[in-house]
C-alpha positions as CSV (number, residue, x, y, z in Angstrom):
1,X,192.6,65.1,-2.2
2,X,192.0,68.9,-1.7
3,X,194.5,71.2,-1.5
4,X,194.0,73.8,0.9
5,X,195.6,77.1,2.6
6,X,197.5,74.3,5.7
7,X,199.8,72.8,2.7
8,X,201.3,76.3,1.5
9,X,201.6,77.5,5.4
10,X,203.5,74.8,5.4
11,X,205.9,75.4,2.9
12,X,205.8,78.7,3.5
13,X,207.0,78.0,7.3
14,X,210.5,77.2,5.8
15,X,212.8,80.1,5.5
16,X,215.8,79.9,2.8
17,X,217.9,82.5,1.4
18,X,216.8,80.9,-1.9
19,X,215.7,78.0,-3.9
20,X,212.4,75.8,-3.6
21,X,210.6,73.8,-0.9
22,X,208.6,71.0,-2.2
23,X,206.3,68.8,-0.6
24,X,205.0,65.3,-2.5
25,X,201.6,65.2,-3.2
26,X,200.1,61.7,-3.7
27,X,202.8,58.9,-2.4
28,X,201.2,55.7,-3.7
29,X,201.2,57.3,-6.9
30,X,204.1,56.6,-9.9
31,X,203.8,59.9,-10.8
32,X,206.1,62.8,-9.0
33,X,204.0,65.5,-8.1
34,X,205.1,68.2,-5.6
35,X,203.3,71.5,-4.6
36,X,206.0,74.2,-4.2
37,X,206.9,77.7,-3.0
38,X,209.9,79.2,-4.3
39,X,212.7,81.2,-1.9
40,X,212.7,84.0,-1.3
41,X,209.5,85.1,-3.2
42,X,207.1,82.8,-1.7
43,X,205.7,82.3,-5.3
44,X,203.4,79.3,-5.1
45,X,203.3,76.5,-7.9
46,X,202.5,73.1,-8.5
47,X,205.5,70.8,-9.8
48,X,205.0,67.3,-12.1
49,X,208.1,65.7,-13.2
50,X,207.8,64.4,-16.9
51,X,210.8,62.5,-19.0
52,X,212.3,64.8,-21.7
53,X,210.7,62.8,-24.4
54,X,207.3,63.9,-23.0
55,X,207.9,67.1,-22.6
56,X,209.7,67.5,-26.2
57,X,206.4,65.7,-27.6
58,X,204.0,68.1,-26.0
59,X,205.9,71.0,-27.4
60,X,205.5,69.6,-31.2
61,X,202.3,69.3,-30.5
62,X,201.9,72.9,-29.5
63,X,202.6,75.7,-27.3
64,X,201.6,75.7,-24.0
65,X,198.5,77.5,-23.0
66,X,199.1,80.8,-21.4
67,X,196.2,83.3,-19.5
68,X,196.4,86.1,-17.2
69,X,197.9,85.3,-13.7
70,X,198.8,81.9,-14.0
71,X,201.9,80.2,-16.3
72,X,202.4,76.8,-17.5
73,X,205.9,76.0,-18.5
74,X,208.7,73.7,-18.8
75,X,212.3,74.1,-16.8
76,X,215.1,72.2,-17.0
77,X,215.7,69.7,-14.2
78,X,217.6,66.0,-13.5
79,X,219.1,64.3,-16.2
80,X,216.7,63.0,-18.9
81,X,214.1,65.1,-16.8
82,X,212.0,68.6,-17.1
83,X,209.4,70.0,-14.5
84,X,205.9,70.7,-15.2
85,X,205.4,74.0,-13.1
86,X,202.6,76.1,-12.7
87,X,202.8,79.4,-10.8
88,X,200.6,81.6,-9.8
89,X,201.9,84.9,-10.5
90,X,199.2,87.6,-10.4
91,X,197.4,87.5,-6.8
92,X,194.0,88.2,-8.2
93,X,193.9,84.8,-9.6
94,X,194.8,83.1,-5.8
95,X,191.1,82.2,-5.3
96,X,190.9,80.0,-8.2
97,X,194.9,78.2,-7.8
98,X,194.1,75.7,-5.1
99,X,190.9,74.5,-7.0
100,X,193.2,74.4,-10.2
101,X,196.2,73.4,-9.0
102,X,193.8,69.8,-7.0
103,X,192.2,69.4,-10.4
104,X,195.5,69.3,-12.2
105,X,197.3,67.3,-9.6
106,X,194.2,64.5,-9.3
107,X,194.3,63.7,-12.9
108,X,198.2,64.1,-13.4
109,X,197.7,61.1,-10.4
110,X,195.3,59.3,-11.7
111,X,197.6,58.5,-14.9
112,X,198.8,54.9,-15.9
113,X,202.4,57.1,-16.6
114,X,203.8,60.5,-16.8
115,X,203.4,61.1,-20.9
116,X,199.1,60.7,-20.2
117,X,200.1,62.5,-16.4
118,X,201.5,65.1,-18.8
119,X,199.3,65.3,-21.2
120,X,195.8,65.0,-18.6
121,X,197.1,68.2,-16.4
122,X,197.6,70.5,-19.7
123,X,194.5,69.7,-20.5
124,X,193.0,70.5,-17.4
125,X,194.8,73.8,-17.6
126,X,193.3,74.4,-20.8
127,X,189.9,74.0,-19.4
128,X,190.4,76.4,-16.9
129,X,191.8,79.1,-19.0
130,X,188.8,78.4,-21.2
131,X,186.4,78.9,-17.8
132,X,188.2,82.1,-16.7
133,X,188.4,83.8,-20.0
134,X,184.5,83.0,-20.1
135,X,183.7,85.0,-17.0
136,X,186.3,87.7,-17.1
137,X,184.3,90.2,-17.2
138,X,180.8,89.5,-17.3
139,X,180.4,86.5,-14.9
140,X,178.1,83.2,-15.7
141,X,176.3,83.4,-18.9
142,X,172.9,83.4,-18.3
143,X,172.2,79.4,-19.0
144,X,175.1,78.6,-16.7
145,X,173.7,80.6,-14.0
146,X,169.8,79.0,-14.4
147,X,171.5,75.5,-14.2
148,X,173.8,76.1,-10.9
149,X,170.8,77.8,-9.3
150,X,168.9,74.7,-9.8
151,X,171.8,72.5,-9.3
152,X,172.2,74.4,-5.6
153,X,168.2,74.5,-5.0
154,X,168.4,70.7,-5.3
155,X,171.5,70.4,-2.9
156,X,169.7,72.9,-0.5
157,X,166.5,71.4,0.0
158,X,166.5,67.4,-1.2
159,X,170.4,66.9,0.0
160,X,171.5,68.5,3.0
161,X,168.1,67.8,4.6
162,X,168.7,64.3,4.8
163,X,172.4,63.6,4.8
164,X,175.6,64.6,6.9
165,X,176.8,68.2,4.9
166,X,180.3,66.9,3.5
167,X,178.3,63.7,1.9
168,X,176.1,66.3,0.5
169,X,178.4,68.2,-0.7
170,X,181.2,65.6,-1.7
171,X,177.8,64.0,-3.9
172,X,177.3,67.3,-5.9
173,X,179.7,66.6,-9.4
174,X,178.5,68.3,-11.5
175,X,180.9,70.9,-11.2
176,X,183.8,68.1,-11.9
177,X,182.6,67.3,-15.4
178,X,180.6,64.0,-14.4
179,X,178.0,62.1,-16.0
180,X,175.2,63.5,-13.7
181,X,175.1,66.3,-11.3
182,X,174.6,64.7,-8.2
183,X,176.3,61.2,-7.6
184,X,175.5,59.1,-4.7
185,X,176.1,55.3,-3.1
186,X,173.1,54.5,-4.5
187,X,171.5,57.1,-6.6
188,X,172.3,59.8,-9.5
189,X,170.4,62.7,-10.0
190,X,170.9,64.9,-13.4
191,X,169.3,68.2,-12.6
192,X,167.6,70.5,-15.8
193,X,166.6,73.7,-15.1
194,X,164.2,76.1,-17.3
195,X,162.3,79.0,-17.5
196,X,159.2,77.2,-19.3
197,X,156.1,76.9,-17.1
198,X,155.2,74.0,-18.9
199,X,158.2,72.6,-21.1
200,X,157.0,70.1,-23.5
201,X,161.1,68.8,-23.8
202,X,164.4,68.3,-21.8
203,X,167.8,68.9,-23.8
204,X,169.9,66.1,-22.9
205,X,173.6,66.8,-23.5
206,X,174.9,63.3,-24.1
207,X,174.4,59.5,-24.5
208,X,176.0,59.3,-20.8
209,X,173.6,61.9,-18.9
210,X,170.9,58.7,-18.5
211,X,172.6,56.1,-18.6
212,X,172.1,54.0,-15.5
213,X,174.9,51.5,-15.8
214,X,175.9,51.1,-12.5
215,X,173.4,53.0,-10.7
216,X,171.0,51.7,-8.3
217,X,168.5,54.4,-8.9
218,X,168.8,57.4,-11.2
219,X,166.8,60.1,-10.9
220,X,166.1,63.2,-13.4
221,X,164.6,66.5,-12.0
222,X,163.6,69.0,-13.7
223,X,163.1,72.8,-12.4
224,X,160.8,75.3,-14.0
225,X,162.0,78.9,-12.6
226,X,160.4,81.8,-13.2
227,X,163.4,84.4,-13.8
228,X,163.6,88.6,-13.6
229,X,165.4,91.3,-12.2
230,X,164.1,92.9,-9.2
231,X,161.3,91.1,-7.1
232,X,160.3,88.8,-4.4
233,X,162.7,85.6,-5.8
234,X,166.3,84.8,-4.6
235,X,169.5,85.6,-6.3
236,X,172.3,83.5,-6.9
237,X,174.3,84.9,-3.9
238,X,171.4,84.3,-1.5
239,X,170.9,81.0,-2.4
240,X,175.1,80.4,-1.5
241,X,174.3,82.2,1.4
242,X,172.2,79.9,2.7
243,X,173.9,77.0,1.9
244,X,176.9,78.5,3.3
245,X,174.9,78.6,7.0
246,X,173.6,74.8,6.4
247,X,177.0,73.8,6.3
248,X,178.8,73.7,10.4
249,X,182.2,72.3,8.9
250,X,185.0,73.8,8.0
251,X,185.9,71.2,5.5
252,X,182.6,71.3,3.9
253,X,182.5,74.7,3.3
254,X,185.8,74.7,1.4
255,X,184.5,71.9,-0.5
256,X,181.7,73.5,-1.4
257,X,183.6,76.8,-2.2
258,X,186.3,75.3,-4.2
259,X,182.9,73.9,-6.3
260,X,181.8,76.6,-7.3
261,X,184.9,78.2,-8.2
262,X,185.2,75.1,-10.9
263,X,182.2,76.3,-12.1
264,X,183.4,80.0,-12.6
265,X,181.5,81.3,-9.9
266,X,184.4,83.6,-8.4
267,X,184.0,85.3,-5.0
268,X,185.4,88.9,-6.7
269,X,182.7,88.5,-9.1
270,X,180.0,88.2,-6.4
271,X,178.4,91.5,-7.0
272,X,177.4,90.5,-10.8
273,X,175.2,87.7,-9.3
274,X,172.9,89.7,-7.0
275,X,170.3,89.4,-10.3
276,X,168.4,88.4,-11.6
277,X,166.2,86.8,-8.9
278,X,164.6,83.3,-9.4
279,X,161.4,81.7,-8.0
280,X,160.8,78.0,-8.2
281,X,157.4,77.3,-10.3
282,X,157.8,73.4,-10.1
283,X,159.8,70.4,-9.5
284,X,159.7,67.4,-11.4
285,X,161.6,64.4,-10.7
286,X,161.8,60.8,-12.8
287,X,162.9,57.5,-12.6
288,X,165.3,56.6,-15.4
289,X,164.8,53.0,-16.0
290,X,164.2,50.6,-18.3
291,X,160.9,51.9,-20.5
292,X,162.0,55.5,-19.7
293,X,162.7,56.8,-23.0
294,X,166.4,57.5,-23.7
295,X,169.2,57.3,-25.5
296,X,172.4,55.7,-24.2
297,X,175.6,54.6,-25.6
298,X,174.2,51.3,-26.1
299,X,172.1,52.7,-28.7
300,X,174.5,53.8,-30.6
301,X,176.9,52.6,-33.5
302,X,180.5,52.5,-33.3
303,X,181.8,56.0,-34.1
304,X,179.0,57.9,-33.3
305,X,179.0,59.9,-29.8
306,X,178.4,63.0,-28.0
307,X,174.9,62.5,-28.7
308,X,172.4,65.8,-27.8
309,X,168.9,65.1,-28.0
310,X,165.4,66.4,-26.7
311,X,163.4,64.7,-24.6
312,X,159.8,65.4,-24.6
313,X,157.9,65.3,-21.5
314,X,154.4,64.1,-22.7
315,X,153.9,60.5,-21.4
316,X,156.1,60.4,-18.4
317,X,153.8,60.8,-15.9
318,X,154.1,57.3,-15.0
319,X,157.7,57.8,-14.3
320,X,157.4,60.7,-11.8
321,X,158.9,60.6,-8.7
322,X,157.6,61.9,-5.8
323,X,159.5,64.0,-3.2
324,X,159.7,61.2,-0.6
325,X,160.8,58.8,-2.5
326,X,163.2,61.2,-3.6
327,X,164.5,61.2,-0.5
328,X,164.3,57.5,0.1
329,X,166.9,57.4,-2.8
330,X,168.9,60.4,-1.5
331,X,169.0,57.9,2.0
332,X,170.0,54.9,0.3
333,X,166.8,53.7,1.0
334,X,164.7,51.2,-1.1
């Protein structure tokens, strides 16, 4: 579920001399959720009811996270019952709330009851308090910006070539935390991107980034860029540019907006991303299947996780992929 600009018209459509419109989010789920606009401000938040016993234990554990332009608090409601609200309150931070506020809301849904609901939406607030502080002022640091430009080259030219633009887009994940970047009926693709002309290893983040349990075909690419200021290469911004005209929908463009927002690319940032400029030197892709070396959580002992390791390139030539079978796998094609 996305929430987009038509929910808070909306609510905002309803005129009262005060108190708060809601509408339910979710109405299969257990959990009460509610996007809001309070009268006669027109203040926007998103609403989770939680029992007092939750909310009483999420105190003890500690205060709720605060940043700029967005609060997170308890009030007082029905009997045995507090709200969950978070408001936007500073209008500079508006083009990051409906991203927030869908992330927060999914998970919150997702729970098996409202102390986890509770407990899964402060976290998610915590992450983006963590993302915003992280670009305040400077933008993408400059590993995060290598990865989404390669992350976007591969959605650009071995995606949205050969499938309708809101699969393509609804496939890229990466931005939503999962195990590989791209995520497919029948294929994964985990994206690397470096400015080595020749890399002789791949940092893989985790025991999960390879793992192919339950994937038909996963593929790993790798992207060697040449990166520098000035040039004949293309920026971040062009490269969202041209998405941006590949996509004829609406609801894909939003989609792919709200994306990048989760990954802190902000659209009052854009003039910190017109450099450097990147080329692509090369693109590797390989199968990931049994023989491919790897480590998965399989491998590993009880207690032991988060695994980061390097894989090194030498001897997996007989693993590469090439480009039309790449987009045999992108088709769902054997």
């Amino acid at each position: 579920m996305r929430i987009d600009e038509d929910a808070w018209r909306q609510l905002e459509s309803e005129h009262h001399a005060a108190g708060i419109v809601t509408l339910r989010l979710f109405p299969s789920s257990p959990q009460d959720i509610f996007l809001a606009v309070e009268q006669p401000t027109g203040q926007r938040m998103l609403v989770i009811h939680v029992p007092n016993a939750a909310a009483e234990a999420q105190v003890r554990h500690g205060a709720l996270p605060v940043t700029r332009g967005l609060t997170l608090r308890f009030t007082p409601a029905g009997p045995g019952r507090r709200d969950l609200q978070v408001i936007l309150t500073a209008q500079d931070r508006r083009e990051v709330f409906n991203p927030l506020v869908t992330d927060m809301a999914g998970v919150a849904a997702a729970a098996v009851g409202p102390a986890q609901a509770l407990r899964a939406a402060v976290q998610r607030f915590e992450h983006w308090r963590h993302l915003l502080q992280s670009v305040a002022d400077t933008g993408l640091d400059t590993p995060a910006r290598r990865g989404l430009y390669g992350e976007l080259t591969i959605l650009r030219t071995h995606l949205l070539p050969h499938l309708p633009a809101d699969t393509a887009v609804d496939a890229w994940t990466g931005p939503t935390g999962s195990n590989q970047d791209f995520q497919l009926e029948s294929a994964a693709i985990e994206v690397k991107t470096g400015t080595a002309v020749a890399p002789q290893n791949i940092v893989i983040a985790n025991e999960r980034q390879l793992d192919d349990t339950g994937v038909d075909r996963l593929l790993l690419a790798h992207l060697s860029i040449d990166e520098r200021r000035g040039g004949s290469g293309e920026s971040l911004n062009t490269v969202i540019d041209t998405i941006h005209t590949l996509l004829t929908g609406a609801a894909a463009r939003a989609t792919f907006d709200d994306l990048l927002t989760r990954v802190g690319y902000l659209p009052s940032q854009r003039h910190l991303y017109d450099e450097p400029r990147y080329t692509v030197r090369d693109t590797r892709f390989w199968h990931v299947a049994d023989g491919f070396p790897r480590i998965t959580a399989t491998d590993l002992p009880a207690g032991v996780g988060e695994c980061r390791y390097r894989l090194s390139t030498v001897g997996l030539d007989h693993h590469r992929v090439p480009a039309e079978q790449v987009a045999q796998a992108v088709k769902g094609q054997t």
